[in-house]
C-alpha positions in Angstrom: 0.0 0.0 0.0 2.8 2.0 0.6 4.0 2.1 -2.9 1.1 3.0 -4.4 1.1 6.2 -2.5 4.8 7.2 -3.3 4.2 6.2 -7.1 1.1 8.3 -6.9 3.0 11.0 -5.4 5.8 10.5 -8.2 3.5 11.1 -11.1 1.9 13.9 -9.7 1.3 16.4 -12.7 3.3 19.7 -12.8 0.6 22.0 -12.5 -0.8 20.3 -9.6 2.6 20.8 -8.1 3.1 23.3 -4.7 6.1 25.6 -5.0 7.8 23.4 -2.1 7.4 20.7 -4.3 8.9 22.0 -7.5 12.0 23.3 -5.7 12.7 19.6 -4.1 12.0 18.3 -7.8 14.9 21.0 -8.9 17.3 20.6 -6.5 17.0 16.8 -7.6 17.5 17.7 -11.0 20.4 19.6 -10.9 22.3 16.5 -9.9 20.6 14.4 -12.5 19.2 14.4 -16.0 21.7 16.8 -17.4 21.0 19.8 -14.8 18.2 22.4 -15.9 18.4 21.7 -19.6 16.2 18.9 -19.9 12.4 19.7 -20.6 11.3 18.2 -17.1 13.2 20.9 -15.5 12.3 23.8 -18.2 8.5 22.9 -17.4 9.1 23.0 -13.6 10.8 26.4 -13.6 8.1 27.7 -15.7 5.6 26.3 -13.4 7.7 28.0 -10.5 7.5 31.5 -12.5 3.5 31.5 -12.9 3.3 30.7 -9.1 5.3 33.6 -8.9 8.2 32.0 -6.1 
């Protein structure tokens, strides 16, 4: 039962993200996936600009 929340939690859309929640998701990023280049990230740091953080 436990997984299913965290995989919920994983695939969580971006626009249903908080702004506490894209920031963890970046600071992962930046150590993986090529940095902030990748799409992922480019989406999340747009989604952190409309929020307005």
């Amino acid at each position: 039962m436990a997984e299913s929340t965290e995989k919920a939690a994983k695939n969580k859309k971006i626009n249903k993200l908080s702004a506490a929640e894209i920031e963890t998701k970046l600071t992962e990023l930046r150590t993986s996936q090529g940095g902030l280049k990748s799409v992922y990230a480019q989406m999340l740091l747009k989604r952190k600009k409309t929020l307005g953080k």
